[in-house]
N, C-alpha and C positions, 0 to 999 in steps of 0.2 A: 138083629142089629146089623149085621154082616149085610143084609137085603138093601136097608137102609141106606146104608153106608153107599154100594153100590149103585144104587138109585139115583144119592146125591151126583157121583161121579157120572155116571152118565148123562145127568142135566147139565151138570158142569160145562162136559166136553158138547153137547149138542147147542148149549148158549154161545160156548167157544166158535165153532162152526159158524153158525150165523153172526155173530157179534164181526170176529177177527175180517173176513172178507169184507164187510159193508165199510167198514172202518177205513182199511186200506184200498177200497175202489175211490172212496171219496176223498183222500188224501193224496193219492196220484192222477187218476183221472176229475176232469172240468165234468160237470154232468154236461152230457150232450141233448140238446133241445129238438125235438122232432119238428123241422120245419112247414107251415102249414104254405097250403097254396098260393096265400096272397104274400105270405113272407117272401119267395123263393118260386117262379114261374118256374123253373129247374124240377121241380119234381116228380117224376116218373110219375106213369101210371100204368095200367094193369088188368088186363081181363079177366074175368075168371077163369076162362079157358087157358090163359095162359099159367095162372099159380096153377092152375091143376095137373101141370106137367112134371110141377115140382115136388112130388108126393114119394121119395124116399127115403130113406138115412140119408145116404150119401146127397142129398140132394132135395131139403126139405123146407119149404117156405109155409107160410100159415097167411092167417088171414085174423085182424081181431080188427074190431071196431072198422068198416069198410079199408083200414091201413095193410100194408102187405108187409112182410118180417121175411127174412131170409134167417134164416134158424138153424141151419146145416150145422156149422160148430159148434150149436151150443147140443145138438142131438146124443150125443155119448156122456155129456155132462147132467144131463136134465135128469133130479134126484126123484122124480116119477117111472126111472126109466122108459121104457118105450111108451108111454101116454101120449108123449109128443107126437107120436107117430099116428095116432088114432085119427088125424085131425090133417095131418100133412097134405099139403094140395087145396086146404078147404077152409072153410071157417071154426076157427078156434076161439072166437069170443067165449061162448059158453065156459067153456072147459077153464079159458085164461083167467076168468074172474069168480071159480069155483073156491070154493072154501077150504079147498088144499096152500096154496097159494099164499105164502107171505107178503106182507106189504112190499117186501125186497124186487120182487118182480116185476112191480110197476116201473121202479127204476131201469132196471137193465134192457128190459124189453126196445127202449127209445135207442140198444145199438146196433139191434137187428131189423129197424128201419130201412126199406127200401123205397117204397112209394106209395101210392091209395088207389085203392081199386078202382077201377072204371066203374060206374054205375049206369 
């Protein structure tokens, strides 16, 4: 009973966790729209050789879908811990649309938007 009980409380608090943030990202912040090329001639772009200099904690951009992410603050928070780091400097699609990965991601990902990769 006791196990039970305990089980319940820890689904409790891990819905709490993902529920409470989503709730109050979208009640303070406007979603922010990842502007495409034709929207916004404004938008960086990006070599590979150039993300790949950015391959550390301190200093760590990724790469998913040809777009570039600067990711550095979210590195300490990222609840895979150092996974992010597997990837840093490179492409991270694979990894970003693996089945770890709640829907919540797709969201936030559009604020570490920086530009699209040179191809």
């Amino acid at each position: 009973m006791e196990v039970i009980l305990a089980t319940i409380l820890v689904g409790i608090l891990l819905a709490a966790l993902i529920v409470i943030p989503r709730l109050r990202r979208k009640s303070v912040q406007p979603k922010r729209k990842v502007a495409s090329n034709a929207q916004n001639k404004a938008v960086k772009s990006y070599s590979k050789a150039e993300v790949a200099r950015h391959n550390k904690r301190t200093d760590c951009w990724i790469i998913i879908k040809d777009k570039v992410f600067d990711v550095t603050s979210y590195v300490e928070e990222h609840p895979g811990g150092d996974a992010i780091l597997d990837h840093a400097g490179d492409d991270s699609t694979e990894g970003f649309y693996g089945p770890q990965h709640a829907t919540r991601v797709f969201e936030m990902i559009d604020d570490f938007y920086i530009g699209d990769l040179e191809i």
